[in-house]
Structures are given as structure tokens and as C-alpha cells.
C-alpha positions in Angstrom: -3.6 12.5 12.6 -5.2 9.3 13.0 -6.6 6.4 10.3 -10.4 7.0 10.8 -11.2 5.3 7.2 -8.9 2.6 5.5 -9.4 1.4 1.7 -8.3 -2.3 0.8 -8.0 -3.1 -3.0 -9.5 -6.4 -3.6 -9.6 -8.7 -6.5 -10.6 -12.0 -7.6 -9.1 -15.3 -6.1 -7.7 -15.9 -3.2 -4.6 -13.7 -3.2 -6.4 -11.0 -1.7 -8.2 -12.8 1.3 -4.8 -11.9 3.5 -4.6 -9.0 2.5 -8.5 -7.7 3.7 -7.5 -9.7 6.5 -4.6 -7.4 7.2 -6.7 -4.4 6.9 -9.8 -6.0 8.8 -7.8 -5.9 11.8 -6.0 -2.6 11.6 -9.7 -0.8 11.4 -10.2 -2.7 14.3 -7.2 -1.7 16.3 -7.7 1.9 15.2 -11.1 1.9 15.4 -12.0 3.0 11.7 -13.8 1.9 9.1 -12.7 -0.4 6.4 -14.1 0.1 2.9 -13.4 -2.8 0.2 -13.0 -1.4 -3.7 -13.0 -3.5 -6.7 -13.2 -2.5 -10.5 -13.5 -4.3 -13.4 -13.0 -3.1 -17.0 -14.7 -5.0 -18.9 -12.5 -5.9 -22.5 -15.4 -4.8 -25.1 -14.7 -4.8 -28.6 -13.3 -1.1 -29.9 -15.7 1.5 -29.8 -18.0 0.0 -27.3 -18.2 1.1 -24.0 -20.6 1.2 -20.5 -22.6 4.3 -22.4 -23.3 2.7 -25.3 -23.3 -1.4 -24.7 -24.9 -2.7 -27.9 -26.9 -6.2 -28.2 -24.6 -9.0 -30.0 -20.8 -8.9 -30.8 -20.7 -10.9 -26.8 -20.7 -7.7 -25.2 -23.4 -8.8 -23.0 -21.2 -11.9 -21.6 -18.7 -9.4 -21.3 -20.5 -7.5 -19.4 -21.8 -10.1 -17.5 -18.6 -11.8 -16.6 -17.4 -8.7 -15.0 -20.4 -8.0 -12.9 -19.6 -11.9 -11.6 -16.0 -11.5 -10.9 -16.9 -7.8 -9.2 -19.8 -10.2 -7.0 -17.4 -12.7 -5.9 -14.7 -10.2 -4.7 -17.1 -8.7 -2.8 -18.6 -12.1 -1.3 -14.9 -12.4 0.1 -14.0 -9.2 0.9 -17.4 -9.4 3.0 -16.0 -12.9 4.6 -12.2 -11.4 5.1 -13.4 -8.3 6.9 -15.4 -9.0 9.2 -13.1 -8.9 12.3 -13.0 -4.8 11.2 -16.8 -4.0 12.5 -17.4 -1.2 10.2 -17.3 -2.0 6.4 -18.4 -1.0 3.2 -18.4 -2.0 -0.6 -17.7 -0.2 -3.2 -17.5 -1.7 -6.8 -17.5 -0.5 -10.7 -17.0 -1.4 -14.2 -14.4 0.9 -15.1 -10.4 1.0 -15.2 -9.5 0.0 -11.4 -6.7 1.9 -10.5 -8.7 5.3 -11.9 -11.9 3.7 -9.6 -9.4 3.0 -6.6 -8.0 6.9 -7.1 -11.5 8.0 -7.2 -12.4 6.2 -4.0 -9.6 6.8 -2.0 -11.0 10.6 -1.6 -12.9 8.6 1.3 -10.0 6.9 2.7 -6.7 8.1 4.9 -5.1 4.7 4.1 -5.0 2.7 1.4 -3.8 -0.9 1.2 -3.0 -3.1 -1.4 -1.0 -6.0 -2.0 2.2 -7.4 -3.7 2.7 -10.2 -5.8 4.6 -13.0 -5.5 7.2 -13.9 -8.6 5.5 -16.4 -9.7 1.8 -15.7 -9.2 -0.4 -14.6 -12.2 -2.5 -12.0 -10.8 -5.8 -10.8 -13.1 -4.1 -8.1 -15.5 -7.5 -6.5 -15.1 -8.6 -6.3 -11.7 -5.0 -6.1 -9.6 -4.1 -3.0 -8.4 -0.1 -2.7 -9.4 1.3 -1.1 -5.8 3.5 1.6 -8.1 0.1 2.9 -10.2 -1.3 3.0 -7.1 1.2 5.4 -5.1 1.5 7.7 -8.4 -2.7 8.0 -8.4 -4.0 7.6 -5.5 -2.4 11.0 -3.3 -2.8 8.6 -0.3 0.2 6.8 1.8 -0.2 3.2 0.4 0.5 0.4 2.5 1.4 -2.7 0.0 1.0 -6.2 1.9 3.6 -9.0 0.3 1.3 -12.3 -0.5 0.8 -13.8 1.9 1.0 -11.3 5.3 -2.1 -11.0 6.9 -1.3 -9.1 10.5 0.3 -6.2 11.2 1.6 -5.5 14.2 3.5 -2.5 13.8 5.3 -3.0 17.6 8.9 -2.1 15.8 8.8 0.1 12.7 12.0 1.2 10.5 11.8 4.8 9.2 13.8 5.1 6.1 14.7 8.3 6.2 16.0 10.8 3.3 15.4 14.4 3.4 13.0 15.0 0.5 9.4 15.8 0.6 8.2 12.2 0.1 10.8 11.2 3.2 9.0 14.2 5.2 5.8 13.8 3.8 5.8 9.9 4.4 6.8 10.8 8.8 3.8 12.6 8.4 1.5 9.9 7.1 2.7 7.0 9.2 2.3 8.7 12.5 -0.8 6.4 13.8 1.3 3.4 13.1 4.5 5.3 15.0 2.9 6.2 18.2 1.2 2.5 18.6 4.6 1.1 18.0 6.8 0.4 21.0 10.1 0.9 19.1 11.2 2.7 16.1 14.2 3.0 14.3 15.4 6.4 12.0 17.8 4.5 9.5 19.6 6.8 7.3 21.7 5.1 4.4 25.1 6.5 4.0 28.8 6.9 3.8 29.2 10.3 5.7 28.5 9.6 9.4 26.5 12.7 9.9 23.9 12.7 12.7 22.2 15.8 12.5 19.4 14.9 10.3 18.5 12.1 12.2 19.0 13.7 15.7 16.2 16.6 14.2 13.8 13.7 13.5 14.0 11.8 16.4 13.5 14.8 18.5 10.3 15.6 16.3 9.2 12.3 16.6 9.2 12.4 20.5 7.7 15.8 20.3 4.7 13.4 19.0 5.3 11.2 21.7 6.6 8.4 19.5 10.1 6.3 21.1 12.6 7.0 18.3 16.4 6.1 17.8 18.5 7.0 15.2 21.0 4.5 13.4 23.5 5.3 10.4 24.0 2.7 8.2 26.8 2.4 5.8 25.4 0.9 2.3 26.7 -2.6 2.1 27.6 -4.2 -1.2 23.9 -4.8 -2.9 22.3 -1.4 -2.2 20.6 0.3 -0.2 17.3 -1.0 -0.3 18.8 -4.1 0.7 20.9 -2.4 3.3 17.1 -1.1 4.7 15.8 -4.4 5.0 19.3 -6.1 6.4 18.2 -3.6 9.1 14.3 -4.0 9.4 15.2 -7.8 9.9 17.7 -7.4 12.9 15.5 -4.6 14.5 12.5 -7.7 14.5 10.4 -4.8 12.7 7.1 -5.7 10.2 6.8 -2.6 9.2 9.2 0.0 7.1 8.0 3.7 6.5 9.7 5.3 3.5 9.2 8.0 0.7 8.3 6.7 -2.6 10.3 8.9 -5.4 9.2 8.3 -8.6 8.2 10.3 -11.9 5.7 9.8 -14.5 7.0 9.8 -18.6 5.1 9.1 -21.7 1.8 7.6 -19.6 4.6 4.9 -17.7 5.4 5.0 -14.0 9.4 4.9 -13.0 10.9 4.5 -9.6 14.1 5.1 -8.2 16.1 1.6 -7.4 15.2 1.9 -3.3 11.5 2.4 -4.0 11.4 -0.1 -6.4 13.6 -2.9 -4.7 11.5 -2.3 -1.8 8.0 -2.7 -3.8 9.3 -6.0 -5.7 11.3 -7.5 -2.7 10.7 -6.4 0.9 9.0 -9.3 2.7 7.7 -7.2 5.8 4.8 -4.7 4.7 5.9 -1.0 4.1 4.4 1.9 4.6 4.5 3.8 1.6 4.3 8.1 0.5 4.6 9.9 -2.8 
């Protein structure tokens, strides 16, 4: 498997520019192309919609507004991306994690980012990294504020033996065999190394330079426990299942997928 085509979620201001920035120079390294997405909903009154956008009531400067904020994403997505090579726009007014779900059929990765605590990202046009990993059936790679390179040379695998654990190997395999270490952490209290000795024999079956540590959960969790050992490994990148569930229209995470989505300040490689 390899990343031959990479979608970046952008929107407005200047959170974003890292993030493109991020992505502009994986395509590069992997030779793929990067393709920027942006939507915009536009808040009409109730009733109206793009199919039926009547004169008065402001819908016009609605409209209009939109159609701005979606041009000046794009005038820096175009300025972000440009170490990639190969790029492309895409843009809509619609709901933007439906458009960024639709688009993604085009893309083997898709990137988006993470907000700091105290930024105020646009409620209409940010891409929320949890709606994205329920929608999008894409590994998501979600870039804390701030981080724009990737270098991927040490990688942490968290691994649990579920589908999404499995699954998420599976997705992050480009990044595993450019990286010149990797570690298989698996969280927990019974010392047993079989698991891990299976997956880091796949793994070198692919080539990819993999040891396997047990790590007892220390006192605030185990997400916590994963990034205590991303940051003495010198990794920027953690692989990891994402298990979550969907109820009554409102995404839910476990506490490791969600501690890691709120907190981790290293990027992480995400599948649902």
C-alpha cells in the first residue's frame, strides 16, 4: 500500500496554514498528490436552501459570504501547498464534514487538524477530528495546532487486538516502512508477549524495523501511559485504532481515543 493521493481539510484563518503545510510535504516525500477540501454551509433562514435561494430575507449576503470565506481558504491552501507539486481544489456550499466524506473517495489519507484549548475555530467550516474518523472510512491523520512537519523517523504503534488496532497496522504501513524505528506498545498489567511478538514479526515480514515493549498503565491512564512512551522513544508519530460508536446522531469515543484526540501533542495516525 502506498499514499498516492492525500486530502487536507482546510478552513478559514490561519490555523490551518501548518497543517497544509504538514500535508504539502508528505505528498512530496511520497510522491502523491495533495488535494485541499473546504465546505461551507451557509446559515440561511429555515426552509431555504442552495436549490431554492430566494431574493431578500439576506440570503444573498449569505450566500455570498460563504463563497468569500470558501475563496480565501483556497487562496491559502494554494500558498501552503505548494512545496507538494501536485495539488488540487476542491470546494462546496454544503455541510463540510458530509463534503469532506464525499471527497475522501479520492483520497488514501486524510488530514485534519486539532485545536488548541483555547482557540475558537469557525463552528462552520472546521472539520471536528472525531466526525471526521466516524465519516470519512479513511485513516485520519489529525495535526495538533501548530505541527507543520512530519517526520515519521520513530513511530509508536498502539497496539490492541481489535479490528481498528489491525485495521489501523494496515493503514499506516507507508509511514512504517519510511520510518527508521518503531515501537509495538501494548498497555497492560499481564506481561504477555505473544501478541506483540506476532506483530512485530508481521511487520518485518513488510520490511518495517519493529520492537515490542509492554507497558504497565501508570496512574492517569493509558492514553497517557502511550504518550509517556511516544515522548521517551523521540517518536512524532503514534498509530492507533480509533474505537468509538455512533448514538442518537452523536459521536462517543472510548477514553484512549479520546485523550489522544484532545491531548496528544505529536500527530497520530488514526483508523476506525
Amino acid at each position: 500500500m502506498s499514499y498516492a493521493s492525500i486530502i487536507v481539510a482546510v478552513d478559514p484563518g490561519e490555523l490551518a496554514t501548518p497543517r497544509v503545510t504538514l500535508a504539502a510535504h508528505l505528498a512530496r516525500r511520497l510522491d502523491a498528490r495533495l488535494v485541499g477540501v473546504a465546505a461551507w454551509g451557509p446559515d440561511y433562514p429555515r426552509g431555504f436552501g442552495e436549490t431554492s435561494v430566494p431574493t431578500g430575507y439576506g440570503v444573498e449576503e449569505i450566500r455570498q459570504k460563504a463563497l468569500d470565506e470558501l475563496k480565501a481558504s483556497e487562496e491559502a491552501f494554494g500558498l501552503a501547498a505548494e512545496p507538494a507539486g501536485r495539488t488540487e481544489w476542491r470546494s462546496e456550499l454544503m455541510e463540510t464534514v458530509t463534503f469532506l466524506a464525499e471527497q475522501s473517495r479520492a483520497a488514501d489519507l486524510v488530514v485534519v487538524g486539532r485545536q488548541g484549548a483555547t482557540d475558537r475555530p469557525h463552528l462552520v467550516a472546521a472539520v471536528s477530528p472525531g466526525d471526521a474518523l466516524m465519516a470519512v472510512g479513511r485513516p485520519v491523520l489529525v495535526v495538533p495546532r501548530g505541527v507543520e512537519r512530519l517526520s515519521a523517523a520513530r513511530v509508536v504503534v498502539a497496539w490492541k487486538n481489535t479490528l481498528q488496532g489491525r485495521r489501523a497496522i494496515s493503514d499506516a504501513m507507508p509511514f512504517l516502512k519510511l520510518a527508521e524505528a518503531v515501537q509495538v506498545v501494548r498497555v497492560t498489567d499481564d506481561g504477555d508477549q505473544v501478541e506483540l511478538d506476532d506483530v512485530v514479526a508481521y511487520l518485518g515480514l513488510h520490511g518495517v524495523k519493529a520492537a515490542g515493549v509492554l507497558r504497565a498503565p501508570n496512574g492517569a491512564g493509558t492514553a497517557e501511559t502511550l504518550l509517556d512512551a511516544a515522548e521517551g522513544f523521540g517518536a512524532d508519530l503514534i498509530v492507533s485504532g480509533a474505537f468509538g460508536y455512533s448514538r442518537l446522531r452523536e459521536w462517543f469515543f472510548g477514553g484512549v481515543t479520546r485523550n489522544l484526540i484532545d491531548h496528544s501533542p505529536i500527530c497520530c495516525l488514526m483508523s476506525h
